[in-house]
N, C-alpha and C positions, 0 to 999 in steps of 0.2 A: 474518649472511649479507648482510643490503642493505647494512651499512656497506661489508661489501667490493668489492660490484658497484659501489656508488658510487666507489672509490678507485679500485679497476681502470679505471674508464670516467674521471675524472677525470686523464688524463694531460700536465696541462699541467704548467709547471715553475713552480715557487718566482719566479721574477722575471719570464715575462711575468705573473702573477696580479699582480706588485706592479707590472708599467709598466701594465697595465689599469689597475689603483686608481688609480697617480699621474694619470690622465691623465680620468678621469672624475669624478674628485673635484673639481677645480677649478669644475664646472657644479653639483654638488650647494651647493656652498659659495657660489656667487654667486646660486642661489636659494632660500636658506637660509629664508626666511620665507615661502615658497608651498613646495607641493606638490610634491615630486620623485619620479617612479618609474621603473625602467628601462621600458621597451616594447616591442614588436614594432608591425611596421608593415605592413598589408595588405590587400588592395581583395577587394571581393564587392558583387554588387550594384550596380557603376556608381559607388561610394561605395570613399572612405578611410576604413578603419575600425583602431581602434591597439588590442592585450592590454597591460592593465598589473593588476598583482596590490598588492595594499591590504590593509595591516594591518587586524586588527580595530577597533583603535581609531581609526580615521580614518572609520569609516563615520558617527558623528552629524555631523559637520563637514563631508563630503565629501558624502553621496549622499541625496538628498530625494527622494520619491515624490510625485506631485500626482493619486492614486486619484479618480474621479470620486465625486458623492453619489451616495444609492442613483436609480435609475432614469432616472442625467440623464447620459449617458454623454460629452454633450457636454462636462461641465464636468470632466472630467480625461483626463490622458493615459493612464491603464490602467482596468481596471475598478473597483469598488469592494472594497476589501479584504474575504477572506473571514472571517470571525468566528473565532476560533480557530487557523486558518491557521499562523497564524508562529507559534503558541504550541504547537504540534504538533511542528512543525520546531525551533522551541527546547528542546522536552522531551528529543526524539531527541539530539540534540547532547549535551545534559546527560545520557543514561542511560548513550549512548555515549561519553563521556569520563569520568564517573564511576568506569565499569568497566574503564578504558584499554584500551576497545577502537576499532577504526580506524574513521571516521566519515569523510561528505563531502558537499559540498554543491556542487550544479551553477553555473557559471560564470552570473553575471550579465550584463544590458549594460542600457548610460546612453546615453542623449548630450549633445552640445552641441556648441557653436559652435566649429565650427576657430578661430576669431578672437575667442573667450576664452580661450584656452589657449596654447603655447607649445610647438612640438615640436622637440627638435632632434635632425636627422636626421645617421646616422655611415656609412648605406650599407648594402645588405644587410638593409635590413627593421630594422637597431637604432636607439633611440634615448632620447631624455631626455625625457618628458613632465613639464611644468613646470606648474599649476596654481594659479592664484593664491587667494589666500586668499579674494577673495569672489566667487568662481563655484561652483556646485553642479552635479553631475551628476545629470542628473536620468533615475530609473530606466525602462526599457524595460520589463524581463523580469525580474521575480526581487522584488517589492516584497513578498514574504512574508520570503526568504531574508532581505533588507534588515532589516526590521524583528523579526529572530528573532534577528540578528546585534546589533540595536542593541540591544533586551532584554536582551541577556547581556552584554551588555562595559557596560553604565550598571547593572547589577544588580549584586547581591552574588558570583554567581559567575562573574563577568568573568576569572578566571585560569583558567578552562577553555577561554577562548580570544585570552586576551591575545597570544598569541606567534605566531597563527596571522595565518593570509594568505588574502586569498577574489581570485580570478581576475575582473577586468571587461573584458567585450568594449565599447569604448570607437565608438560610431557618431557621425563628426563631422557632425551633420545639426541647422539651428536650424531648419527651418521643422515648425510645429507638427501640419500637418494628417497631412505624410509617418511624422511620427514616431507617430502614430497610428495609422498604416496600418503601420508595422512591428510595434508592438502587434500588432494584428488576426494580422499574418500571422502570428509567431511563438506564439499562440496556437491556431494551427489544429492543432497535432499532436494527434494523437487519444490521448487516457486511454490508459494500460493497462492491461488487463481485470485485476481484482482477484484470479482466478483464477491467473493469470501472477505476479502480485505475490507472492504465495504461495512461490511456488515461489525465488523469488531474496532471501526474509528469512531472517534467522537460524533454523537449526534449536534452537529453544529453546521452551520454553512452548507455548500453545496451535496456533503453525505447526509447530514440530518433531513435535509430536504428530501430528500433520492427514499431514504428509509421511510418518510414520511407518505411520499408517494406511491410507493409500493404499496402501501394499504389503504390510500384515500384513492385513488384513480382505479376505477369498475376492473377497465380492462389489464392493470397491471396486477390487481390481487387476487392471489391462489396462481399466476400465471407468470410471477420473475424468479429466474433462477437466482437465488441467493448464494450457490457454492460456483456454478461454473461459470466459467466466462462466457462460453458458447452454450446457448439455452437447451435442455433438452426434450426436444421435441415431442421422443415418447414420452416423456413425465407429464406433457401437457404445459411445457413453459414455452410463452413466446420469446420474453425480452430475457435480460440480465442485468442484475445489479450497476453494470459497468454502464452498458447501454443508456439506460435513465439516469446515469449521474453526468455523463457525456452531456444530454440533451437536458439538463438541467443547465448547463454552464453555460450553453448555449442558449437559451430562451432569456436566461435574465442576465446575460454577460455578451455575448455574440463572440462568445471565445469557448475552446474545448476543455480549459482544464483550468477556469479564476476557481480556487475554491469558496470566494463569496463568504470569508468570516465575518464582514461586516450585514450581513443582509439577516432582516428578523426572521428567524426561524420558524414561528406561528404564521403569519401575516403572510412570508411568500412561498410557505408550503400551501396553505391553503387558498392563497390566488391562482399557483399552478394548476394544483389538484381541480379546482373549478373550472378552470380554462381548458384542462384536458379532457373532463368527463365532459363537458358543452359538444367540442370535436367529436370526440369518440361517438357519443350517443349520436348527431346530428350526422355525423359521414356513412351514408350508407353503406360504406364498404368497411366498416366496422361492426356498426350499431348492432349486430346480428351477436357477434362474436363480445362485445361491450355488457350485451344483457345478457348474457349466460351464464351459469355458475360455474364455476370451475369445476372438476372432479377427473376422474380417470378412468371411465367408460372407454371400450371403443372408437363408439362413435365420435365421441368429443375428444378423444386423439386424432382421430381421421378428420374432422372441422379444424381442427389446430392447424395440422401439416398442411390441412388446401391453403387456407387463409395464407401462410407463413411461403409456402411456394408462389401464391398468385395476387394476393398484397403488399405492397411497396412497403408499410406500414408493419407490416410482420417481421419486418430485417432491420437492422442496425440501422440502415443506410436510410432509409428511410424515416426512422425516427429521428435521424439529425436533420433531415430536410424539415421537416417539420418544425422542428425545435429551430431552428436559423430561422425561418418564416414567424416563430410565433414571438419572437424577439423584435420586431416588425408593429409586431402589436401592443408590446409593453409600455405602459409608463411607469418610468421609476419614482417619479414626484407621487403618482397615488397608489403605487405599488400594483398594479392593477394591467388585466390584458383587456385589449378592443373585443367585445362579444360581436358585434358585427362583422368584425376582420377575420375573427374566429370562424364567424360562420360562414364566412367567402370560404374560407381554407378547405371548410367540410366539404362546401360543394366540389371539388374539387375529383375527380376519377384518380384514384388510385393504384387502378390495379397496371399490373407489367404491361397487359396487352394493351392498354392504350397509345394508341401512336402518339401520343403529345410526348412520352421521355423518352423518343426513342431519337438517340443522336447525344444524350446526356445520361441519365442511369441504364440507359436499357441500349443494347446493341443485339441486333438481327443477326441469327446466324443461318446465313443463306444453305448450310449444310448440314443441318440438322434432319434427321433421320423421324422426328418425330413434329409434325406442323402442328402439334399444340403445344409444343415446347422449343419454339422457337426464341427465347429471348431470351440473354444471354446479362447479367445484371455485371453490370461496373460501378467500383467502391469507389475509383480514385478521387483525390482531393477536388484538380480539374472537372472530374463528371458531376459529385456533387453541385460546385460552387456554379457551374454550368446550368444545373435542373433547377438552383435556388434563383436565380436570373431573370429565366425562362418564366420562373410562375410569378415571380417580381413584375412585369413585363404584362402578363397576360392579366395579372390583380390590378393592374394599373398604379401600383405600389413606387412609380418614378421615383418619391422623393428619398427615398431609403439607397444608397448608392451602392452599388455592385460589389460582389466578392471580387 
């Protein structure tokens, strides 16, 4: 079907494609020993800036990054290279070409000196960018994609993207302080909340599960934030995208972040999804909130924010405990969680004021000004793995061995 859209939309004829070639070939051939790319030509910014597109294999020879050392920001043009970074980005390219599926990487930008270069201009924004062999572009934006790109094409599997072509937005600018400050600027877009990220990966593995869950489990649908990482409470959301894909990894991995591409998609969404609505509906300290329908009244704002203040269960922190625990109950031979162990788990008191987590999620604060909001919740690693222990211990769960 795309070969056809491309033919259909391809309506030129058999000989002007051949007077184009005769007539642009002549420039390729007279700068046969530098650098040749067709271009677009266009201003932003008070500045001429040129699109030209770059084989893989041009990028050790063509494009140099000058990353500053750690905490000297003056001594290069971008920041310091992130640790792992471009090997993140090179994994991605490798899993997704591996699997021939469709992959891609965001447009770069360089600059340099109009007056190392060579443009020749045909009208209408086209032209010939000419490059000579010993000028280097030097990166703006993109020194991870840069260096993920040169890893794979000097590596052994350089034919997952030998044939490929990366887009550089070309900024004809040599003075060094400017180009600094387009760094900066182009750095100012704000992250996308991890939450959000979620929702636009592959339905596969550990995300496909998470999206799956979000509308099979009572109490997660109509009630996860899908944009922010931090749920918003007036909207009526308890959890977050992030949250449930955490205590996904952890129920069938006992780790926070296996993405689990080997696990059926069908089979262990829908043993979680069962495994959780059993809890949810059976813990009294849900069940209330489990059988509701979502909406944005008042009052079932004001039941959100009790719940989310005074159940364990309503915070992040809480649902990892849980998820650690319900990993306890898994088998992966039948893919399947213990409903009995489930149902220990239910019984279970939830909420802050009970004295059973106090010394592990919950610390007393003997100076608090208000004696029904004495209890003060701790995230850290130690507290959790501390509270998961405790009710190991108290479930009689011996044989499962300690965080």
């Amino acid at each position: 079907m795309d070969q056809m859209n491309e033919d259909s939309n391809n309506n030129l004829s058999p000989e002007i494609k051949a007077k184009f070639s005769s007539f642009v070939a002549p420039f390729f051939e007279e700068n046969y020993r530098d650098s040749c790319y067709p271009g677009l030509i266009f201003y932003q910014g008070m500045r001429k800036m040129l699109q030209i597109n770059i084989p893989a294999r041009d990028f050790p020879s063509l494009l140099i990054t000058k990353p500053a050392t750690e905490n000297d920001p003056d001594s290069g043009r971008q920041r310091p290279e992130v640790p792992g970074h471009a090997d993140e980005i090179k994994n991605y390219i490798i899993e997704q070409a591996e699997k021939g599926k469709k992959w891609i990487l965001g447009t770069l930008t360089a600059n340099v000196s109009q007056h190392k270069i060579k443009i020749l201009e045909f009208g209408r924004g086209f032209c010939i960018v000419v490059i000579p062999r010993d000028v280097k572009l030097e990166i703006t934006d993109g020194q991870h994609r840069k260096s993920a790109i040169q890893k794979l094409i000097e590596g052994d599997q350089s034919h997952l993207i030998s044939n490929h072509d990366f887009p550089i937005t070309l900024v004809l600018e040599d003075d060094i302080d400017q180009c600094k400050k387009d760094f900066g600027d182009m750095a100012q877009t704000k992250p996308l909340n991890k939450a959000l990220l979620i929702s636009y990966r592959t339905s596969e593995g550990r995300v496909g599960i998470t999206k799956k869950l979000v509308e099979q489990v009572n109490i997660f649908a109509g009630r996860t934030d899908k944009v922010h990482d931090v749920p918003r409470a007036k909207l009526g959301f308890i959890y977050s995208n992030n949250f449930i894909l955490r205590a996904v990894s952890y129920a069938f991995t006992n780790t926070p972040d296996d993405e689990m591409k080997e696990y059926d998609l069908e089979s262990s969404s829908i043993a979680l999804a069962n495994c959780l609505n059993q809890f949810f509906s059976e813990c009294s300290n849900t069940r209330k909130i489990a059988l509701k329908t979502a909406d944005t009244t008042q009052s079932y704002i004001k039941d959100i924010k009790k719940f989310k203040d005074e159940c364990l269960l309503g915070v992040s922190v809480g649902l990892e405990v849980l998820a650690r625990l319900l990993y306890c109950t898994y088998d992966k031979n039948s893919n399947s969680f213990d409903e009995t162990k489930v149902s220990q788990l239910a019984q279970i008191n939830w909420l802050r004021n009970n004295p059973m987590w106090e010394n592990t999620l919950i610390r007393i604060n003997p100076n608090s000004k208000n004696p029904e909001n004495r209890y003060r919740l701790t995230t850290t690693i130690n507290a959790i793995s501390d509270a998961v222990n405790m009710l190991k211990d108290k479930l009689g769960w011996s044989e499962y061995p300690p965080y």
